[in-house]
N, CA, C and O atoms as a printed pandas DataFrame, in Angstrom:
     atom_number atom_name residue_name chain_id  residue_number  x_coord  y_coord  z_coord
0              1         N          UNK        A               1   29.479   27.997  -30.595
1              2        CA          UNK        A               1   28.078   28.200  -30.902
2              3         C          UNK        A               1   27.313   26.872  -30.918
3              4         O          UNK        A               1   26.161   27.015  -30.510
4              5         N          UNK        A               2   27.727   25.223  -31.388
5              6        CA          UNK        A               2   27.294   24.743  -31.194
6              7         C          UNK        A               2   26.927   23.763  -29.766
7              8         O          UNK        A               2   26.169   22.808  -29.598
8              9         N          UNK        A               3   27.954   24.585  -28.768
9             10        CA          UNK        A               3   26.998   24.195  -27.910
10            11         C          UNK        A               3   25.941   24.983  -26.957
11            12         O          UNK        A               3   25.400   24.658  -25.900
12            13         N          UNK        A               4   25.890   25.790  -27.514
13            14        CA          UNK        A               4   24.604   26.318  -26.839
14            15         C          UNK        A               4   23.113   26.367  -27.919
15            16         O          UNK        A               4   22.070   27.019  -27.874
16            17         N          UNK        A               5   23.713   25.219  -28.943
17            18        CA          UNK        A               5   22.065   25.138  -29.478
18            19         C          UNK        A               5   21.108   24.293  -28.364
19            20         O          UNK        A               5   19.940   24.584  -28.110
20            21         N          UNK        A               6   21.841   23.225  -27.784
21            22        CA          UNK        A               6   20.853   22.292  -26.936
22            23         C          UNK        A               6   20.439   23.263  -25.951
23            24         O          UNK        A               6   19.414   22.823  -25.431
24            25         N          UNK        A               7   20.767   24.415  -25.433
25            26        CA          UNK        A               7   20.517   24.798  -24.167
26            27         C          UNK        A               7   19.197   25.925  -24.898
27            28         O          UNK        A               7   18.200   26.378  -24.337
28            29         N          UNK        A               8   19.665   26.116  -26.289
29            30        CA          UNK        A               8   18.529   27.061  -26.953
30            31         C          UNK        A               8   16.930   25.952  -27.024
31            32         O          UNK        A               8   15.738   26.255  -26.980
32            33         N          UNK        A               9   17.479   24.929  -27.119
33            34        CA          UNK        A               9   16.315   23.891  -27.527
34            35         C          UNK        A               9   15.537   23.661  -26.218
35            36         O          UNK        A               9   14.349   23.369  -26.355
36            37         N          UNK        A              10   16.035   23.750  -24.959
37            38        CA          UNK        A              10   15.562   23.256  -23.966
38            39         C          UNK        A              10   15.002   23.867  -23.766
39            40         O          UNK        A              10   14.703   23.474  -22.638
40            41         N          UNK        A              11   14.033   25.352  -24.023
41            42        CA          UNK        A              11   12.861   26.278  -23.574
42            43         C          UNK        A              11   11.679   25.688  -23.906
43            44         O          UNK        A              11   10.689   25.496  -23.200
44            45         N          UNK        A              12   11.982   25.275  -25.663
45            46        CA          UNK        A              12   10.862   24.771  -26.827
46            47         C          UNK        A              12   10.074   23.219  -26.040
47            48         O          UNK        A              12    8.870   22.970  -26.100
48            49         N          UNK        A              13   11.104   22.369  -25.355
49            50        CA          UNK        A              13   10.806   21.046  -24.231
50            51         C          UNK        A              13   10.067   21.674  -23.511
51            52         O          UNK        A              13    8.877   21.361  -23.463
52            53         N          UNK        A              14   10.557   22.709  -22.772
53            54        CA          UNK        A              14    9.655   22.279  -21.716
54            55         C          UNK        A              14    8.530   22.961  -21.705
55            56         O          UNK        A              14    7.597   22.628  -20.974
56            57         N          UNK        A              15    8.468   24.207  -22.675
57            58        CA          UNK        A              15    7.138   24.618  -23.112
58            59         C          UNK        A              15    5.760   23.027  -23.253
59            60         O          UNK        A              15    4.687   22.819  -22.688
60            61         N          UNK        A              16    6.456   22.356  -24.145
61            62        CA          UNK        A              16    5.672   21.353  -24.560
62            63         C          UNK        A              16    5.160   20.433  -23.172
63            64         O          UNK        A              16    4.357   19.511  -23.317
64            65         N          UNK        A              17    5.702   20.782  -21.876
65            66        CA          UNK        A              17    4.932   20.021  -20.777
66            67         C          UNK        A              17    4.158   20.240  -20.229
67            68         O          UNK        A              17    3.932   21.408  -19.911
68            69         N          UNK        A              18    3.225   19.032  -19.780
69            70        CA          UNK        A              18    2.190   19.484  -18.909
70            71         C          UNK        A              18    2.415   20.045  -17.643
71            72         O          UNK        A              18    2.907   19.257  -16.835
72            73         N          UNK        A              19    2.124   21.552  -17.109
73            74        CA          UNK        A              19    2.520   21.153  -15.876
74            75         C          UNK        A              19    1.340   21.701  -15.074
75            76         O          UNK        A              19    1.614   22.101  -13.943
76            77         N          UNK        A              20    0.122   21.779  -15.465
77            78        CA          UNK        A              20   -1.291   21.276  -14.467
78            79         C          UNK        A              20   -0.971   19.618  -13.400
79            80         O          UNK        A              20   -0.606   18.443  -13.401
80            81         N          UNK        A              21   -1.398   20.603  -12.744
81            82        CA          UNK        A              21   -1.005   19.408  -10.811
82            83         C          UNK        A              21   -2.131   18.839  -10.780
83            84         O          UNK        A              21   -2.445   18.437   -9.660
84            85         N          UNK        A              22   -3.233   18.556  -12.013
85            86        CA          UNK        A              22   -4.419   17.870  -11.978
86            87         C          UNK        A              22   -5.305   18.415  -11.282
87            88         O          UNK        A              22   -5.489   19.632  -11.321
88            89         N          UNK        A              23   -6.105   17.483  -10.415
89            90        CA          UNK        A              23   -7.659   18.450  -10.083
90            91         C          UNK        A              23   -7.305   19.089   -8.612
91            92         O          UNK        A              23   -6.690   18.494   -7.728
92            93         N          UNK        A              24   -7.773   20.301   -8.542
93            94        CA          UNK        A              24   -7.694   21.334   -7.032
94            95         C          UNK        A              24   -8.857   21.243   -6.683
95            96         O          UNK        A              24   -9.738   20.743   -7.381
96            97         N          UNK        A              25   -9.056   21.832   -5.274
97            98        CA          UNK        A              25  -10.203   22.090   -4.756
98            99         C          UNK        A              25  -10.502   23.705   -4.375
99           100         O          UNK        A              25   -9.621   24.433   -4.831
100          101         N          UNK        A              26  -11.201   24.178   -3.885
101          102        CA          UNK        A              26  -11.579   25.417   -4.153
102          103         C          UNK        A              26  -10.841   26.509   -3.724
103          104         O          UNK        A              26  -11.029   27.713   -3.898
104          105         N          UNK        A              27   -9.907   25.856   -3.090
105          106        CA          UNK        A              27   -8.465   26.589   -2.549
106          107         C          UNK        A              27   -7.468   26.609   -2.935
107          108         O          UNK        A              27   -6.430   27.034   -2.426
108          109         N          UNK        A              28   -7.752   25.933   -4.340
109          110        CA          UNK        A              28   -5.973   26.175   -5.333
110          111         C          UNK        A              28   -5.126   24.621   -4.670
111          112         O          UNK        A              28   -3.961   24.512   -5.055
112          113         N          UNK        A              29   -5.436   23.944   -4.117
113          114        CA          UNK        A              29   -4.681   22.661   -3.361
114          115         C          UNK        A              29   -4.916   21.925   -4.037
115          116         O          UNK        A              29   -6.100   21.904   -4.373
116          117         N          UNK        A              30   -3.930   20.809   -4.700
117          118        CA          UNK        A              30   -4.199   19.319   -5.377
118          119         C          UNK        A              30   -4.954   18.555   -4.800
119          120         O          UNK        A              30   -4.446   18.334   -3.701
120          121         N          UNK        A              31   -6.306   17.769   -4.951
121          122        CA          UNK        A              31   -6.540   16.916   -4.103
122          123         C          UNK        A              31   -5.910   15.463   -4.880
123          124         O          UNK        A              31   -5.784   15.187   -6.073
124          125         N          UNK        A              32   -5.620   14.777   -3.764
125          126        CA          UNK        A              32   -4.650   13.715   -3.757
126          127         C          UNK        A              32   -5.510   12.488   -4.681
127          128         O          UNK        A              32   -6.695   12.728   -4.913
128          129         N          UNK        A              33   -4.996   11.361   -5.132
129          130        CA          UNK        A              33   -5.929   10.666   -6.086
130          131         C          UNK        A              33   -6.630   10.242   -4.798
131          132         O          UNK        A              33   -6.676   10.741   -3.674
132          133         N          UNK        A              34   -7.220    9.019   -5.416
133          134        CA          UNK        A              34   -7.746    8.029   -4.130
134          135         C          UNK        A              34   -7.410    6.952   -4.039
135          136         O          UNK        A              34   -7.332    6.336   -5.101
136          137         N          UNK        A              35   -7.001    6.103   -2.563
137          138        CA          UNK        A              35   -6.434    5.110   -2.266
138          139         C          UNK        A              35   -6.574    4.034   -3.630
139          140         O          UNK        A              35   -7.351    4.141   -4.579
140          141         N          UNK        A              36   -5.562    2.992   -3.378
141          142        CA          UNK        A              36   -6.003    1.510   -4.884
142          143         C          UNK        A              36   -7.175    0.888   -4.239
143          144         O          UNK        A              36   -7.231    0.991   -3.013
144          145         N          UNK        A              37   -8.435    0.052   -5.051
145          146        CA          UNK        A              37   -9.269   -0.421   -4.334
146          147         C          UNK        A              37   -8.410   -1.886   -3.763
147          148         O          UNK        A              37   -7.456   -2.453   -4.296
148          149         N          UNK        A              38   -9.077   -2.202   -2.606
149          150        CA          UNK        A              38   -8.793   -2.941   -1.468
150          151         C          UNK        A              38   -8.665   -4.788   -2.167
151          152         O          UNK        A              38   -9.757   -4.932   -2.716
152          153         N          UNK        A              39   -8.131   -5.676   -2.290
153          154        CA          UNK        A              39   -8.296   -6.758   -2.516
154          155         C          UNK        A              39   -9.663   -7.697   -2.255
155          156         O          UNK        A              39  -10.001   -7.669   -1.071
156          157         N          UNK        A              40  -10.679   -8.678   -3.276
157          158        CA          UNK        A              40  -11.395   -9.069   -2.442
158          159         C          UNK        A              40  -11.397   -9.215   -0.815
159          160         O          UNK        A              40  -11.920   -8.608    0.119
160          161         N          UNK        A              41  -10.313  -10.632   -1.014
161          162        CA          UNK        A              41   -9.921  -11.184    0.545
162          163         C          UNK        A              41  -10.048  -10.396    1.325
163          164         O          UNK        A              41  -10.873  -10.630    2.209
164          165         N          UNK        A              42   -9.379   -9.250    1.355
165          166        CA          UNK        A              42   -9.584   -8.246    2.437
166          167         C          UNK        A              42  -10.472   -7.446    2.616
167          168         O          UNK        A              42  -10.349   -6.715    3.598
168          169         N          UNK        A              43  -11.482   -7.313    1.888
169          170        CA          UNK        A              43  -12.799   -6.678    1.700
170          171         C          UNK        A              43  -14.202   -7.843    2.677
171          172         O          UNK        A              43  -15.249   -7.558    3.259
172          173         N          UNK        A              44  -13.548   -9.012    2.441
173          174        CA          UNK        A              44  -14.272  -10.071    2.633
174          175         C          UNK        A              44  -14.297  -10.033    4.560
175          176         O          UNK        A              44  -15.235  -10.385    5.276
176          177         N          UNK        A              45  -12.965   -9.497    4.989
177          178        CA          UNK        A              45  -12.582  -10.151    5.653
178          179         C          UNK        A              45  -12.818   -8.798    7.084
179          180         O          UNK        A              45  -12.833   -8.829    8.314
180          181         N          UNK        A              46  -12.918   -8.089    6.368
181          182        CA          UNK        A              46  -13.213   -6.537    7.750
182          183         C          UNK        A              46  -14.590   -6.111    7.966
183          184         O          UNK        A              46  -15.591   -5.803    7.319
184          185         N          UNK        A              47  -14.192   -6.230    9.150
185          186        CA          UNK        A              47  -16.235   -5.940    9.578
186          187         C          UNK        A              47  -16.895   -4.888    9.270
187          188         O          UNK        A              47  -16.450   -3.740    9.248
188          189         N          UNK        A              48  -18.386   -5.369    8.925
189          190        CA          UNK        A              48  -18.961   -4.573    8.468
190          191         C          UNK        A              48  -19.156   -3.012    9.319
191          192         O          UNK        A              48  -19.357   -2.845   10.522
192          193         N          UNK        A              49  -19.016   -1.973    8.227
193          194        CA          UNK        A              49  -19.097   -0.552    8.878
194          195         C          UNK        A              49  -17.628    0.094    9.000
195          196         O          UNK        A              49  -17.436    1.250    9.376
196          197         N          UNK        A              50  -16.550   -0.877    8.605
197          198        CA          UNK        A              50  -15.185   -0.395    9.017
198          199         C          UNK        A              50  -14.149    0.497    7.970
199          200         O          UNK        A              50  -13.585   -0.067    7.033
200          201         N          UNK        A              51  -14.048    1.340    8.133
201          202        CA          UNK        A              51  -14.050    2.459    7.299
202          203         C          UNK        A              51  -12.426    1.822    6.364
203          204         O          UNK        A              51  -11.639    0.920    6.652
204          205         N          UNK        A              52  -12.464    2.525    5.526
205          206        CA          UNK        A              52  -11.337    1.573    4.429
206          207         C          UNK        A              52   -9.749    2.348    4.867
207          208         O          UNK        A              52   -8.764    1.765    4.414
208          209         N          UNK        A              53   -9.555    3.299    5.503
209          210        CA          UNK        A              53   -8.475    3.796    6.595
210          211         C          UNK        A              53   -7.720    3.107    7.260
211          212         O          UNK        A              53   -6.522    2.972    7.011
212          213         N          UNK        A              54   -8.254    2.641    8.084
213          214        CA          UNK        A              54   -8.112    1.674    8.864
214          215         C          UNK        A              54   -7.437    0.342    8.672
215          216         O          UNK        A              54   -7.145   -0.375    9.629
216          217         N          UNK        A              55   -7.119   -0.074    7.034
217          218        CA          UNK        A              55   -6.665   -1.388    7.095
218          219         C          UNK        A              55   -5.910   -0.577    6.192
219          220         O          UNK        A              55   -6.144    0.491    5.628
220          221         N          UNK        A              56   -4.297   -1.895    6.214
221          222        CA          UNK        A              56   -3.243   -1.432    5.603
222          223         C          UNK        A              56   -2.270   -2.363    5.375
223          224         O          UNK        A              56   -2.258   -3.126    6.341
224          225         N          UNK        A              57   -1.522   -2.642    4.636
225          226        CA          UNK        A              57   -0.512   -3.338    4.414
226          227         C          UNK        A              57    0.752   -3.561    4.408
227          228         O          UNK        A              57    1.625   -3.162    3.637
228          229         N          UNK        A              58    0.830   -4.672    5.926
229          230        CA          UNK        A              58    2.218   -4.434    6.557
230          231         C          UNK        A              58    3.097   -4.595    5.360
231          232         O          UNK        A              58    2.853   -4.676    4.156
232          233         N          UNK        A              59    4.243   -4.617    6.096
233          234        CA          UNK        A              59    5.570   -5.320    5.723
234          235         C          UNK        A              59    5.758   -6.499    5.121
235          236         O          UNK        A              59    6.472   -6.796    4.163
236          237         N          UNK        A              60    5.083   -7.101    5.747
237          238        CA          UNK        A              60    5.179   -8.575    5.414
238          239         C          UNK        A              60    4.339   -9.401    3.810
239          240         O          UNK        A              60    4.622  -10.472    3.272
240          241         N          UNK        A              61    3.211   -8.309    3.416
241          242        CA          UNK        A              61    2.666   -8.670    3.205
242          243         C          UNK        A              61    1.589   -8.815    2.777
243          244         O          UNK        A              61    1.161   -8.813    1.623
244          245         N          UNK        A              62    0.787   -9.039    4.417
245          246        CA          UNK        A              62   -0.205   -9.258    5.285
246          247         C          UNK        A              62   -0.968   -8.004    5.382
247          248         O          UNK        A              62   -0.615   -6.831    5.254
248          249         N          UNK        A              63   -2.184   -8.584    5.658
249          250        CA          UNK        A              63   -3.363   -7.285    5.859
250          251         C          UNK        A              63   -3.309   -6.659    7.518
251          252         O          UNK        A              63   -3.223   -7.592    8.316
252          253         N          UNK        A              64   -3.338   -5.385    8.137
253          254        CA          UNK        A              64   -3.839   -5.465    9.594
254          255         C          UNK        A              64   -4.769   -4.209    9.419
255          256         O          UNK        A              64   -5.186   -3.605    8.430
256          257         N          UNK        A              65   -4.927   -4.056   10.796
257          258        CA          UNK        A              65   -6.074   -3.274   11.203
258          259         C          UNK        A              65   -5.213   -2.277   12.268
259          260         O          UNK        A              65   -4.801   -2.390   13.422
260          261         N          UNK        A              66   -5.175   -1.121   11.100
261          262        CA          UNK        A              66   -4.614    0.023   12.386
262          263         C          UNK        A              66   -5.047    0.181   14.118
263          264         O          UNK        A              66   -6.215    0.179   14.508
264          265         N          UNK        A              67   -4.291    0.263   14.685
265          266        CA          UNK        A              67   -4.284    0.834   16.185
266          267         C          UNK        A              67   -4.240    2.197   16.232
267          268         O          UNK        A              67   -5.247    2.897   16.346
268          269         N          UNK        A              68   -2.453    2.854   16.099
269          270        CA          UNK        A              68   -2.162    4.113   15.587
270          271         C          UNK        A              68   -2.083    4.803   14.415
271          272         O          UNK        A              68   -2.132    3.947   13.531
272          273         N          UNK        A              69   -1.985    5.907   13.916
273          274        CA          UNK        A              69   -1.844    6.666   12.604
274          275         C          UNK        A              69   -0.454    7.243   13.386
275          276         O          UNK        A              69   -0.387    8.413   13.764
276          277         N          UNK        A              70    0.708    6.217   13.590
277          278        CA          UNK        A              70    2.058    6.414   13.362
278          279         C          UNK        A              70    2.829    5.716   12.205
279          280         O          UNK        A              70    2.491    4.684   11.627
280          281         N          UNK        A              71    3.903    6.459   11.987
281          282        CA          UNK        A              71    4.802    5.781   11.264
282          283         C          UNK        A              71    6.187    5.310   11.621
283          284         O          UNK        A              71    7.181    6.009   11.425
284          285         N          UNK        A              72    6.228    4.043   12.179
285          286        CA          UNK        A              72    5.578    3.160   10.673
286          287         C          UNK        A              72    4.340    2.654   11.689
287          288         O          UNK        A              72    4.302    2.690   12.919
288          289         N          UNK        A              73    3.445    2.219   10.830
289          290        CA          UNK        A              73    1.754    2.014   11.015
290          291         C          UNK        A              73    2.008    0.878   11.654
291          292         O          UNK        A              73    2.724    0.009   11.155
292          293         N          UNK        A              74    1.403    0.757   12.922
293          294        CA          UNK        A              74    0.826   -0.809   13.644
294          295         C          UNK        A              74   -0.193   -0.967   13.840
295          296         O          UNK        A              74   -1.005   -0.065   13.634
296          297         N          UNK        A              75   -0.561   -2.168   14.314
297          298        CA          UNK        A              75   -1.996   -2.475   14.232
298          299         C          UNK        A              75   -1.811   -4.468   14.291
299          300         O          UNK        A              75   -0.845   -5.198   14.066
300          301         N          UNK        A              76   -3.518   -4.808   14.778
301          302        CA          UNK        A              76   -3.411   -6.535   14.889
302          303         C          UNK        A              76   -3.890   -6.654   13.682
303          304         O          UNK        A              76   -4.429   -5.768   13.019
304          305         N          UNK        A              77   -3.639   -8.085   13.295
305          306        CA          UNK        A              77   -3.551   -8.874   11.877
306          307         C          UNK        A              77   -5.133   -8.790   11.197
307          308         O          UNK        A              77   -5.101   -7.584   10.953
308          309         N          UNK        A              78   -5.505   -8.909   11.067
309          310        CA          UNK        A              78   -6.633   -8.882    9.773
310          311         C          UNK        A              78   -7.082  -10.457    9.731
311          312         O          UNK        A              78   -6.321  -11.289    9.237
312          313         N          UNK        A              79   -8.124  -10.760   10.176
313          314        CA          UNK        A              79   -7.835  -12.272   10.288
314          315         C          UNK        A              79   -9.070  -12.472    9.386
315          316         O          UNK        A              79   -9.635  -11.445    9.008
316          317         N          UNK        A              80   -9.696  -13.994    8.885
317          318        CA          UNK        A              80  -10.636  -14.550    8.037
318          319         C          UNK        A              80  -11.666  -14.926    8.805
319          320         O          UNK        A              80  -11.463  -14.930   10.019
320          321         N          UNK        A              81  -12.988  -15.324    8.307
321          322        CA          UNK        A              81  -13.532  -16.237    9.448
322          323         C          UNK        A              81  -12.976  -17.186   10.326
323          324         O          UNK        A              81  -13.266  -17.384   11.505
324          325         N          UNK        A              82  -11.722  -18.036    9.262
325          326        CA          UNK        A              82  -11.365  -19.165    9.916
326          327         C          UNK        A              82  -10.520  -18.520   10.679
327          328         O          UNK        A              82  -10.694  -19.042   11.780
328          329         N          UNK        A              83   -9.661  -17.661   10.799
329          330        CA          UNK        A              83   -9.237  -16.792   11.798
330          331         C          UNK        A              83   -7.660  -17.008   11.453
331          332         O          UNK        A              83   -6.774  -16.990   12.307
332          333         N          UNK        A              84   -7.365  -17.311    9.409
333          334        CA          UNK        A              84   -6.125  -17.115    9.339
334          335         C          UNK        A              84   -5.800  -15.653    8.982
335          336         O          UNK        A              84   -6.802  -14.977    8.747
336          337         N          UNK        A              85   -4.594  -15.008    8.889
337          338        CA          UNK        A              85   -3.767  -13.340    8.517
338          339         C          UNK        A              85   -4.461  -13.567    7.011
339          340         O          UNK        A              85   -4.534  -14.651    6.431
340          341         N          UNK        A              86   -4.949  -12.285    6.524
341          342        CA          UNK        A              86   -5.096  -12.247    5.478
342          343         C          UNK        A              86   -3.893  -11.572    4.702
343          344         O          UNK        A              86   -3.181  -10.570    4.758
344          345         N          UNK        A              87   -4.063  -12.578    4.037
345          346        CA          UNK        A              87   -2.218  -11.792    2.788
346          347         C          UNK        A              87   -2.445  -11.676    1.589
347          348         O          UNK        A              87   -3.208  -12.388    0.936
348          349         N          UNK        A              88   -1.687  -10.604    1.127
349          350        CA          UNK        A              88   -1.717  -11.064   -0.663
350          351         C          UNK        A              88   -0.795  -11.744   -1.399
351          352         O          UNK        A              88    0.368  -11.788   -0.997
352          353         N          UNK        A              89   -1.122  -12.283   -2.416
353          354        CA          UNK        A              89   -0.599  -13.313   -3.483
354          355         C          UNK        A              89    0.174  -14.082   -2.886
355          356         O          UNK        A              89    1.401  -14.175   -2.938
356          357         N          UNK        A              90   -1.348  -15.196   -1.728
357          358        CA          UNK        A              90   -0.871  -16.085   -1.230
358          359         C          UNK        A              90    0.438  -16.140   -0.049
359          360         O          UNK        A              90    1.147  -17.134    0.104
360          361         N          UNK        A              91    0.534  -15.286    0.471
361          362        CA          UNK        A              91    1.838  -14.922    0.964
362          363         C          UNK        A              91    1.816  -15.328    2.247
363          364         O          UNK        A              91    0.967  -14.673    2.853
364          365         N          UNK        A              92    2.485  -16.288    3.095
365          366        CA          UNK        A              92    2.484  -17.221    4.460
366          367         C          UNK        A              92    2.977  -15.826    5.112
367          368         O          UNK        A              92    3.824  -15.080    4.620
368          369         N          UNK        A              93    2.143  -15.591    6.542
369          370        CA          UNK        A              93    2.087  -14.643    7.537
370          371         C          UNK        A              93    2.980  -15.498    8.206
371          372         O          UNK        A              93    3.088  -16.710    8.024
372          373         N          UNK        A              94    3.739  -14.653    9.150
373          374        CA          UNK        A              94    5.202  -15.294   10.079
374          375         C          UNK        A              94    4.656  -16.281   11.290
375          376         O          UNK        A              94    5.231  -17.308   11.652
376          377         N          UNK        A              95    3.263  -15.685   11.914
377          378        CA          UNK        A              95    2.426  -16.649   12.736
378          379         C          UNK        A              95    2.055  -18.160   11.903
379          380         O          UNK        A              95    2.028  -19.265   12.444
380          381         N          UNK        A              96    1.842  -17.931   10.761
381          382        CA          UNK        A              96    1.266  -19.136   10.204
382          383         C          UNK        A              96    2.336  -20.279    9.900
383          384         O          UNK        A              96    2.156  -21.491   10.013
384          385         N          UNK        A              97    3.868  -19.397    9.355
385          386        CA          UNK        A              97    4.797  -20.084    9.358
386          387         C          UNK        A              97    5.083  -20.871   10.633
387          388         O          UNK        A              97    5.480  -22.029   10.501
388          389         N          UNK        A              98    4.973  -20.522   11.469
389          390        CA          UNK        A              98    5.888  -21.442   13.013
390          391         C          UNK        A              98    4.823  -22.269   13.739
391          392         O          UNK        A              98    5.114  -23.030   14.662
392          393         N          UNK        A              99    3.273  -22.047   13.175
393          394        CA          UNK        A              99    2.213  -22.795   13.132
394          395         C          UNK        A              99    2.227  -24.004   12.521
395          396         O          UNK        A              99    1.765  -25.027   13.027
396          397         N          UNK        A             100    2.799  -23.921   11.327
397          398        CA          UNK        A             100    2.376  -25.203   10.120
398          399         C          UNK        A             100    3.798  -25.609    9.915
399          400         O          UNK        A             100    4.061  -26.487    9.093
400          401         N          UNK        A             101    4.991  -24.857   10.808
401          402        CA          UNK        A             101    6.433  -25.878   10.589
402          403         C          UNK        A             101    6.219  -27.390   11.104
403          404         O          UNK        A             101    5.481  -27.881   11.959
404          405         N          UNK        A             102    7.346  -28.012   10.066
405          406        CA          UNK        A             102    7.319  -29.314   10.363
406          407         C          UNK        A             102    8.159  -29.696   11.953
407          408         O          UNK        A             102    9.269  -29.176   12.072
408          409         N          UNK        A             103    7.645  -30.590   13.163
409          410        CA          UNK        A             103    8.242  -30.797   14.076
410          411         C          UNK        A             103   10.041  -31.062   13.621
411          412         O          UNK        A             103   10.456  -31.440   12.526
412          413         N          UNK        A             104   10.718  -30.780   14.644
413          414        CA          UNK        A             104   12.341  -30.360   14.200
414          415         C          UNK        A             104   12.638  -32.272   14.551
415          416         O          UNK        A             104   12.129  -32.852   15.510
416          417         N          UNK        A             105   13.383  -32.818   13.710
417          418        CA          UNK        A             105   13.914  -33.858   13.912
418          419         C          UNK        A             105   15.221  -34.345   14.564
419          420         O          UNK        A             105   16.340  -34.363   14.052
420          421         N          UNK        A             106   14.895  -34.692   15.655
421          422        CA          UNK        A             106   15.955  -34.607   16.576
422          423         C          UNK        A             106   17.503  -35.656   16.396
423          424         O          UNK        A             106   18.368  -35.837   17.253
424          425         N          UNK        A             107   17.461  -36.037   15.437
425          426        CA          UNK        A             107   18.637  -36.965   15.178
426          427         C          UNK        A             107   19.546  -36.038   14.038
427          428         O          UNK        A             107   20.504  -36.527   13.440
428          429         N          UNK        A             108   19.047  -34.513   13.828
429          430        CA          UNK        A             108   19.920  -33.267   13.325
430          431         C          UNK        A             108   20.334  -33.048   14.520
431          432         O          UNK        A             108   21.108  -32.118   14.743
């Protein structure tokens, strides 16, 4: 008998949960939250009129600018005025790395 008190207790749990799927739309469907807002930098950095879809955050990182709506998502880099990859928290894009390496010293 005592072990089927926990299994008696487990109705009283889950009574106590929420299980509203949050807000629907007029068809009984969850609508989904909404995207996180976008980083300055990258807000700064996409031309004006360009819908917030459209940019996304590779792998790396780095900000780009969709091509396709495949997965996994590609697209060209997201660049600044000065025309570096925009990244977050400071994060060196793989172009910028082999850009700003130090020349290889040839007596290695």
């Amino acid at each position: 008998m005592k072990r089927l008190i926990p299994l008696l207790v487990l109705p009283l749990i889950a009574a106590c949960a929420d299980l509203t799927p949050g807000p629907v739309d007029e068809n009984g469907v969850p609508i989904p939250p909404p995207p996180p807002p976008l980083p300055a930098q990258v807000q700064a950095a996409m031309p004006d009129g360009m819908p917030r879809d459209f940019v996304f955050e590779a792998a790396n990182g780095c900000w780009a600018v969709g091509i396709e709506a495949g997965e996994p998502r590609t697209g060209r880099p997201l660049r600044d005025a000065a025309g570096n990859w925009v990244c977050s928290d400071g994060v060196i894009a793989p172009d910028q790395i082999a850009a700003n390496a130090p020349p290889l010293d040839p007596a290695l």
